[in-house]
C-alpha positions, 0 to 999 in steps of 0.5 A: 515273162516268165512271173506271167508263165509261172502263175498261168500255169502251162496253158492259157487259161481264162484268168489269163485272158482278162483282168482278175480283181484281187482285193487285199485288205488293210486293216486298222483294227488288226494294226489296233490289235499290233499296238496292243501286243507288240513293243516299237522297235528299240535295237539298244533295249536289252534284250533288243526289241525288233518289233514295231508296235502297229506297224509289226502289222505292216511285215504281213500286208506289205509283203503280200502288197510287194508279191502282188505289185512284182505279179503286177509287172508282167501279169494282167491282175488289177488288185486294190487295197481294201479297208475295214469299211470295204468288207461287207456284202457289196465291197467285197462283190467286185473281187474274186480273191480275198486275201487277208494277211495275219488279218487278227481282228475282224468284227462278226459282221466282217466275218459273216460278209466273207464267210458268205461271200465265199460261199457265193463263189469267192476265193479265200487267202488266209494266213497265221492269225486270221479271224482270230480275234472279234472287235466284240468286248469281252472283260475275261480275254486279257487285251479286251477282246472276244475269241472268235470260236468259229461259230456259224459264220467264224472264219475259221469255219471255212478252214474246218478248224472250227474250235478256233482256238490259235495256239503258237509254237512259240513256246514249243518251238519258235521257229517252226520249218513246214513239211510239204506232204502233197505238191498240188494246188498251191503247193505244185509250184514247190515240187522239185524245190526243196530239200527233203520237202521241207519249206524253210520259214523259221517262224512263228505258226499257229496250232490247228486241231490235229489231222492224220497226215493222209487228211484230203485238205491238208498239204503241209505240216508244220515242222516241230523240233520238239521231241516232246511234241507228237501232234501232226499240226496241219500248215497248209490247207485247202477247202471248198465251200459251196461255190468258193475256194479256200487257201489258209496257212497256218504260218505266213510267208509274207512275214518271211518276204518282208523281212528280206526287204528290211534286210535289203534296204529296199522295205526303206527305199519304198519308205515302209517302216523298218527295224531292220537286224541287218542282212540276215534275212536276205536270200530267204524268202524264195521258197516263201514266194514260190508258195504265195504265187502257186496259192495265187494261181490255184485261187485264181484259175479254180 
């Protein structure tokens, strides 16, 4: 099938041979996180709110559980949702890739099983706000809890953004586009797809520490229209660490791809929480997708 052809690549590799076990994490203390910083849904507010409280977390997970359940039909990948309890040495031994989804609010000991787990040899997918926040208390942080600062074991480690510090666009310019810069590893699949290499998001990124635009881990940057903003913001890196792999984005496209299920009425038809704006988000998520699957496949068979 042609799903199948596009995530074996152009030859029968070895990951296509057998079952890959995926994990993808499903976080109650990140849905914590969301209820602390989101409104619910309310369209007749004014202004309307369209979030959805701790279900706003829901965007990020269910869009990459809808990718992988469509790779699912005509790819041999068994993936499992995970959960907060599952993320230490021993839960995460089972599976070569990890992906977590805007996954905000992790503990230190969450932290430390993954970073280690990919130093052994996992595979890493991180997106937005990943190991942002710590589950430790801190009376200084307005919601109560801890910045991750990337210390030895921080997530953000493995991304060579050891700072940390995960600082939005939304107030330079809320609905950043990404620059692809190079088409190789989870970006090959975009070449020839885009229009003056530009990845239509138009969403919310995250700020990275700076990094010239020939960096060897960066493929993308973020796109800012704003004449005042001068920093070339890495969007998409890739690293390696020991014996793993390491995607992270610093946007998500898996936001992208649920809001054109609510717009569709199929996020409805699988009874997943909607607040839907209407049709203006359909046909929006391809260049999105292409991006997640080419990120899959370089994971899966590197």
């Amino acid at each position: 099938m042609i799903v199948a052809a596009i995530l074996c690549g152009a030859a029968f590799t070895a990951v296509c041979e057998a079952q890959t076990r995926i994990a993808l994490l499903d976080s109650k203390n990140t849905s914590d996180f969301f209820k602390a910083h989101y409104p619910a849904c309310d369209p007749s507010a004014t202004p309307p709110s369209y979030y959805m409280g701790a279900d706003e977390y829901q965007r990020y997970f269910r869009g990459w559980q809808w990718v992988l359940d469509d790779l699912k039909l005509s790819y041999d990948i068994i993936y499992d949702i995970i959960y907060d309890k599952d993320v230490t040495a021993a839960g995460l031994a089972p599976y070569k890739l990890l992906i977590l989804s805007n996954t905000a609010l992790m503990s230190d000991a969450q932290t430390k099983a993954v970073h280690q787990w990919v130093i052994r040899g996992g595979r890493l997918l991180a997106t937005f706000g990943s190991g942002y926040k710590s589950l430790a208390n801190d009376p200084r942080e307005a919601d109560g809890w801890k910045e991750q600062k990337g210390g030895t074991f921080g997530l953000h480690q493995l991304w060579h953004d050891p700072v940390g510090k995960v600082f939005s666009t939304w107030w330079i310019d809320p609905g950043v586009d990404v620059r692809i810069t190079r088409y190789e590893g989870p970006t090959a699949l975009l070449e020839g797809k885009l229009t003056d290499d530009i990845l239509h998001y138009g969403g919310e990124g995250n700020i990275l520490v700076q990094r010239p635009e020939q960096h060897p881990n960066v493929l993308g940057f973020l796109q800012i229209e704003n004449p005042e903003w001068k920093a070339t913001s890495p969007a998409i890196i890739s690293t390696r660490q020991a014996k793993g792999l390491v995607v992270y984005f610093a946007f998500a496209p898996e936001y992208i791809v649920y809001k054109e299920l609510e717009s569709s009425g199929i996020a409805q038809g699988k009874g997943w929480p909607v607040c839907s704006e209407g049709p203006v988000w359909i046909g929006r998520s391809a260049e999105c997708r292409l991006l997640m699957i080419g990120a899959l496949r370089y994971l899966l068979n590197n």
